[in-house]
C-alpha positions in Angstrom: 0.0 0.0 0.0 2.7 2.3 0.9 4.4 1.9 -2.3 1.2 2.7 -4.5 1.1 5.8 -2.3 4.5 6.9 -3.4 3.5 5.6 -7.1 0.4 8.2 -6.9 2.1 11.0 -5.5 4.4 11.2 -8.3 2.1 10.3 -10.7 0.3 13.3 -9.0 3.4 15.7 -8.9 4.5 15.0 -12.2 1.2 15.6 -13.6 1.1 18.9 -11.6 4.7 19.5 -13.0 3.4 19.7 -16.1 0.4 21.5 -15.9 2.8 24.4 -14.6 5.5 23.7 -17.0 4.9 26.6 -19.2 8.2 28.6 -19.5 7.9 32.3 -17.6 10.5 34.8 -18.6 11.9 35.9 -15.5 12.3 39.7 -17.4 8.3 39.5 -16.8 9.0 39.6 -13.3 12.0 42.0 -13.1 9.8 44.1 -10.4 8.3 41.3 -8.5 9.5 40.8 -4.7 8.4 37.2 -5.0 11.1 37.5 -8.1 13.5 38.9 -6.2 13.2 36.5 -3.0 13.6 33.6 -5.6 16.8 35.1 -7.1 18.2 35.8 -3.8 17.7 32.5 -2.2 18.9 30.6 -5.4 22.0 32.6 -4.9 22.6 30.0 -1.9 22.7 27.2 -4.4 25.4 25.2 -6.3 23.6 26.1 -9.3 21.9 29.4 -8.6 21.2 30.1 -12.3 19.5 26.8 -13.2 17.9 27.3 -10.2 16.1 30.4 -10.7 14.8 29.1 -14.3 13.0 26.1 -12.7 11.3 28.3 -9.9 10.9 31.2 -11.8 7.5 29.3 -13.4 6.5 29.8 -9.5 6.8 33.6 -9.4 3.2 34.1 -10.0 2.2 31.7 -7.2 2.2 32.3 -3.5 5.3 31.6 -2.0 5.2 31.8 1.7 9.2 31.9 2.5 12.0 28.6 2.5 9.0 26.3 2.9 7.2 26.9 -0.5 10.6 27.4 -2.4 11.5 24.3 -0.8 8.2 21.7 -1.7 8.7 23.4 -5.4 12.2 22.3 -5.8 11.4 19.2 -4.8 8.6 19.2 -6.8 10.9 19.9 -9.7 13.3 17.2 -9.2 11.2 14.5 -8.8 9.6 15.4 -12.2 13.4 15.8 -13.6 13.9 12.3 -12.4 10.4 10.7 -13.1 11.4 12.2 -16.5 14.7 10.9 -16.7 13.5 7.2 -15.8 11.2 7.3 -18.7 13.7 8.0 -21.1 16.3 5.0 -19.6 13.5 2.7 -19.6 12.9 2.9 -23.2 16.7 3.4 -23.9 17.4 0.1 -22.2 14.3 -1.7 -24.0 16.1 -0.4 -27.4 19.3 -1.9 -26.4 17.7 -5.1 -25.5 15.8 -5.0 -28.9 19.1 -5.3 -30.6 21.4 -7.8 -28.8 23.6 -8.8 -31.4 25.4 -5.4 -31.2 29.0 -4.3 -30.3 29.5 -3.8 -26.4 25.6 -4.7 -26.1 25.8 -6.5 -22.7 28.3 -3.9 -20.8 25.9 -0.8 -22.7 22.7 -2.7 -21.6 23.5 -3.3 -17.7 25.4 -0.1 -17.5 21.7 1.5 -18.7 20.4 -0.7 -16.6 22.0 0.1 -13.4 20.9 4.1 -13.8 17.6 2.9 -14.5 17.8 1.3 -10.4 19.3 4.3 -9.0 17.0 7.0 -11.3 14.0 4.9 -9.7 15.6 5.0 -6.2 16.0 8.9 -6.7 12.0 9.0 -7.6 11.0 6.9 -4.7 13.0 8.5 -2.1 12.0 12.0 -3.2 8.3 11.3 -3.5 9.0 10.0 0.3 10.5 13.6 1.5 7.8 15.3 -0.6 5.6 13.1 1.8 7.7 14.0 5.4 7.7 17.8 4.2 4.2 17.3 3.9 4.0 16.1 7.9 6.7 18.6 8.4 4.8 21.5 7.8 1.4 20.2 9.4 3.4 19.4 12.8 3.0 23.0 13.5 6.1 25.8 14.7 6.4 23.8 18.2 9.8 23.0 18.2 9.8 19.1 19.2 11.5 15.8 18.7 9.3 14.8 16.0 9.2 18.1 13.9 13.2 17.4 13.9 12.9 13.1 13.4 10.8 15.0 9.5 13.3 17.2 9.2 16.1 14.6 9.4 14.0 12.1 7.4 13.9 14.8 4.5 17.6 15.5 4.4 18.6 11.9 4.1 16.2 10.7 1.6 16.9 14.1 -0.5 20.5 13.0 -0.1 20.1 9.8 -1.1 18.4 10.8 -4.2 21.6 13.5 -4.7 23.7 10.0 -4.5 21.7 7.9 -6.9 21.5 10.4 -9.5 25.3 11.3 -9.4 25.7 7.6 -9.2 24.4 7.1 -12.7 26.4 10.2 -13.5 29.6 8.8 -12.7 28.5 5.4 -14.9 29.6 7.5 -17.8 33.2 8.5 -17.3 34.9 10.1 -20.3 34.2 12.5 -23.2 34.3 9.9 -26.0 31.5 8.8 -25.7 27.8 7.5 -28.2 25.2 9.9 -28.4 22.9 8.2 -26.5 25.6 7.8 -23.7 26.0 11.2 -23.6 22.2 12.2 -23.8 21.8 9.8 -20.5 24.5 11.8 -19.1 23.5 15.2 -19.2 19.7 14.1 -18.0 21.0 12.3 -15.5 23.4 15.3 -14.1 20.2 17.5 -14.7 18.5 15.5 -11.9 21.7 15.6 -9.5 21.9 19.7 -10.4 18.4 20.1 -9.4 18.0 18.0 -6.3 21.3 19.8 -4.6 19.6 22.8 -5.1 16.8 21.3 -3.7 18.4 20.0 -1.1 20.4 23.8 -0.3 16.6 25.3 -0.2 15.1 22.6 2.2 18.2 23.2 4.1 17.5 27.4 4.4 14.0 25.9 5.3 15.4 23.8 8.0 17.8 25.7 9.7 15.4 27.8 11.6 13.9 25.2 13.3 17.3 24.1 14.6 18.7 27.6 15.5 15.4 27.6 17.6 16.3 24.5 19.2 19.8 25.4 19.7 18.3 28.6 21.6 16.0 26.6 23.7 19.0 23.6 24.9 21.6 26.3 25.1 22.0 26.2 29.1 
């Protein structure tokens, strides 16, 4: 049951993803404080540019400080990675469609292996989409469990950040096919996103612990 959960949810999300895919021109929002907070917390990123073109589709919604920059990013790196899983899946059913190819076997399982860790990336960040959604209904008391979310979220956004560098790393080189190289960049696409991700959930995070720090601080 729990895994059909996290198969809806990012059905859902990537649906959602979708439906607010249309690219927005961040000059249309030159003016706009919601603009302007974006920019500047994307500036805390690894990859502050790539950054601010995923959330800039976001200006025009509410964003209500770290925590809504943060459930957006995530939104848009699970839909990076449900994306990316789609495209191995039929790259791997191609190889196996044509076995009697040079270097099929080592191309096929090497495919094959990001196809694993791509899937591991979409199950473990449609689980801390899930936690930050028990995060934020927990309420601003600071506790033991708002932290055991908050901890939950980290690692499983980390984990994803392993799994997609992972596949990364499976392609070592510059010589390499087309399709290699497509499966690379998608792949490092995912990782990009989900550090910054991870950075904004991080912004989102740290005020619960400077609160705790306050209160255990003798």
């Amino acid at each position: 049951m729990a895994q059909l959960n996290l198969t809806l949810l990012a059905i859902f999300l990537s649906l959602l993803f979708l439906i607010l895919a249309t690219p927005v021109e961040p000059s249309k929002h030159k003016n706009s404080q919601t603009m302007i907070y974006i920019e500047s917390s994307c500036n805390g990123t690894l990859y502050p540019n790539l950054c601010i073109r995923c959330l800039a589709r976001y200006a025009k919604s509410t964003i209500n400080g770290p925590q809504h920059l943060a459930q957006y990013a995530l939104s848009v790196s699970l839909s990076r990675a449900l994306h990316t899983r789609g495209y191995l899946l039929k790259v791997a059913k191609e190889i196996k469609s044509n076995k009697g190819a040079k270097n099929y076997k080592r191309e096929y399982l090497t495919v094959q292996d990001c196809v694993n860790q791509i899937t591991d990336s979409v199950e473990q960040l449609s689980q801390a989409i899930e936690e930050l959604r028990r995060l934020n209904k927990s309420g601003s008391t600071i506790n033991d469990d708002m932290l055991w979310h908050i901890s939950n979220v980290e690692t499983w956004v980390s984990t994803a950040l392993t799994d997609a560098r992972s596949c990364v790393y499976s392609f070592p080189g510059h010589r390499m096919s087309k399709r290699a190289a497509s499966i690379k960049v998608k792949a490092m696409n995912v990782a990009e996103v989900t550090s910054n991700a991870l950075a904004l959930f991080h912004r989102y995070a740290s005020r619960y612990r400077q609160a705790e720090a306050r209160t255990t601080k003798p």
